[in-house]
N, C-alpha and C positions, 0 to 999 in steps of 0.2 A: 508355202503359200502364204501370203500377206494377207492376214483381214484389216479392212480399210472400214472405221470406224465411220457411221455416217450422223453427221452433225444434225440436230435435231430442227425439223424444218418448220417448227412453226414459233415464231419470237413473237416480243408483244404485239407492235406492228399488223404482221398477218391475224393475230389474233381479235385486235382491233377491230378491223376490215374483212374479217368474217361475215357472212351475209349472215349467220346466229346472232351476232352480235350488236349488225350495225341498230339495230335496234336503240344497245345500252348507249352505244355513240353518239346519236341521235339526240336521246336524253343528256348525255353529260353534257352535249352540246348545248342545248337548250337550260339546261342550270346556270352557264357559265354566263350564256346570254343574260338569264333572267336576276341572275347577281349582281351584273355591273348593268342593270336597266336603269339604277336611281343615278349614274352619272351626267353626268354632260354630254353630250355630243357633236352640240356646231355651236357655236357662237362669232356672232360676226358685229361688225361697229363701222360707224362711218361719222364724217365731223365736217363743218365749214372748214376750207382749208382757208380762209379769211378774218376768222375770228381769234382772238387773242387771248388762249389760255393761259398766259402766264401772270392774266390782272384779276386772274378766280381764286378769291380766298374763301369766300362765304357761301353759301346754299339756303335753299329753305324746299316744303314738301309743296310743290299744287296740288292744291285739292283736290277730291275725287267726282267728275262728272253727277250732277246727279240723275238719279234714274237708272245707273249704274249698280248692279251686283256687284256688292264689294264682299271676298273675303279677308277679313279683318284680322286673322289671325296670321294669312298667310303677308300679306299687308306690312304688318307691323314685321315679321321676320324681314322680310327684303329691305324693308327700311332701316333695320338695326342693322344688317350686316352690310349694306351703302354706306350707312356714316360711318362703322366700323372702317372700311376700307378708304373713304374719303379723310380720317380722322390721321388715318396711318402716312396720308400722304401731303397732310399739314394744312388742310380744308378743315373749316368749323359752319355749324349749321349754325342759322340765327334767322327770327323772323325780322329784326330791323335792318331793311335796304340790303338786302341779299346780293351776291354779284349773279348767281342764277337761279334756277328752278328746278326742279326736277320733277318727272312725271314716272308714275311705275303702272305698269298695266301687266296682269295675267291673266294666262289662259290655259284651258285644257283641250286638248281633242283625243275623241276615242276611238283607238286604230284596231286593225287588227291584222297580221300576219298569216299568210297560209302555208304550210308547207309537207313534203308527202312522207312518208319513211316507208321502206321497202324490208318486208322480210326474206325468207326463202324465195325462193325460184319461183316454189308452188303459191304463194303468199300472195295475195293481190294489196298491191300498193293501196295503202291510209293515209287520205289527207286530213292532216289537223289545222284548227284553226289555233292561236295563241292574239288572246286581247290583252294590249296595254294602251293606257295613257303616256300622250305626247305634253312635255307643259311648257310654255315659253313666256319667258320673262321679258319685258321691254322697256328699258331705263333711254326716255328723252329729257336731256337738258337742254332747258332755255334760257339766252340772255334775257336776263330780269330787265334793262333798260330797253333794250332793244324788239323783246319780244320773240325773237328768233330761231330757231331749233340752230343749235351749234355742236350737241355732237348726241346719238341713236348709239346704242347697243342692246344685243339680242342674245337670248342665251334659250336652248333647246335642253330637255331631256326624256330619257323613256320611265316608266315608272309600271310597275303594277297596280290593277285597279286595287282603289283602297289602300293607299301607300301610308307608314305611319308617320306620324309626326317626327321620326327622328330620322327616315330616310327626308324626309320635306327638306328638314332643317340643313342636312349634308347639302341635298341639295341647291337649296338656295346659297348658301355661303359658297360653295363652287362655281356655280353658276356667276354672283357675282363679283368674288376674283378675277375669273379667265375673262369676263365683260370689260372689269373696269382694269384689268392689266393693262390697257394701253392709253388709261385717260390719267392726265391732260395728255394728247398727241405732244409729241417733243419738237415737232418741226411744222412751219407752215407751208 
């Protein structure tokens, strides 16, 4: 007689997707989420396809609306890491006769997500809620002679409320990388 050894039927996989488990699933899920909240997520740009980036050496800041809530802190980030990237790509700020301007506006919105997790069979399904912050950055240049919006970029990301100042900072520098990755446009 043959005994025929039976392979052990439960791998990580099924162990996974145990209805015991999908619980911890749930959660690792939701970590993984909540880890990569401070990234980026969309970013999008658009430009005169008329205007002549290749005569932009110079920049300078516009001022900020007044009556406007400015924060100042977050402000001066996004500005450093503009002329940072601007500087990289052989643009220099200056307040005498600039070739354009720049405008920075931010914002917050407070979202929240709902979602159910299911235990046993017996178990009646729990909806959770999870609130974060959505923040978007918005970088418009204008021709300084002209007056004109010639080129908009936008940059999105998720964040937990009360984000610290070193995820901000990630943030923003990513944020405006992936924006300004395609300015000056190379074609008209």
């Amino acid at each position: 007689m043959t005994v025929i050894k039976r392979l052990p039927t439960t791998s990580l996989i099924t162990e996974l997707f145990n209805m015991k488990n999908l619980r911890q699933v749930a959660l690792l899920y939701l970590m993984f989420l909540t880890g990569s909240c401070s990234s980026v997520h969309d970013v999008s740009y658009d430009y005169d396809r008329q205007a002549d980036f290749t005569s932009l050496r110079t920049y300078y800041w516009l001022a900020m609306p007044e009556g406007v809530k400015t924060d100042y802190l977050l402000l001066n980030r996004i500005r450093d890491a503009v002329s940072a990237e601007l500087k990289a790509k052989g643009l220099r700020v200056t307040t005498y006769k600039p070739d354009f301007l720049i405008a920075v506006q931010a914002g917050t919105e407070e979202k929240q997500r709902t979602y159910t997790t299911y235990g046993t069979y017996y178990q009646v399904p729990q909806r959770r809620q999870y609130r974060y912050e959505e923040r978007t950055l918005l970088f418009e240049f204008v021709d300084a002679k002209s007056t004109e919006l010639i080129w908009r970029g936008e940059a999105k990301g998720f964040f937990e409320p009360n984000t610290t100042p070193e995820k901000l900072d990630k943030f923003v520098k990513e944020a405006v990388q992936k924006t300004l990755k395609n300015f000056p446009p190379t074609s008209k």
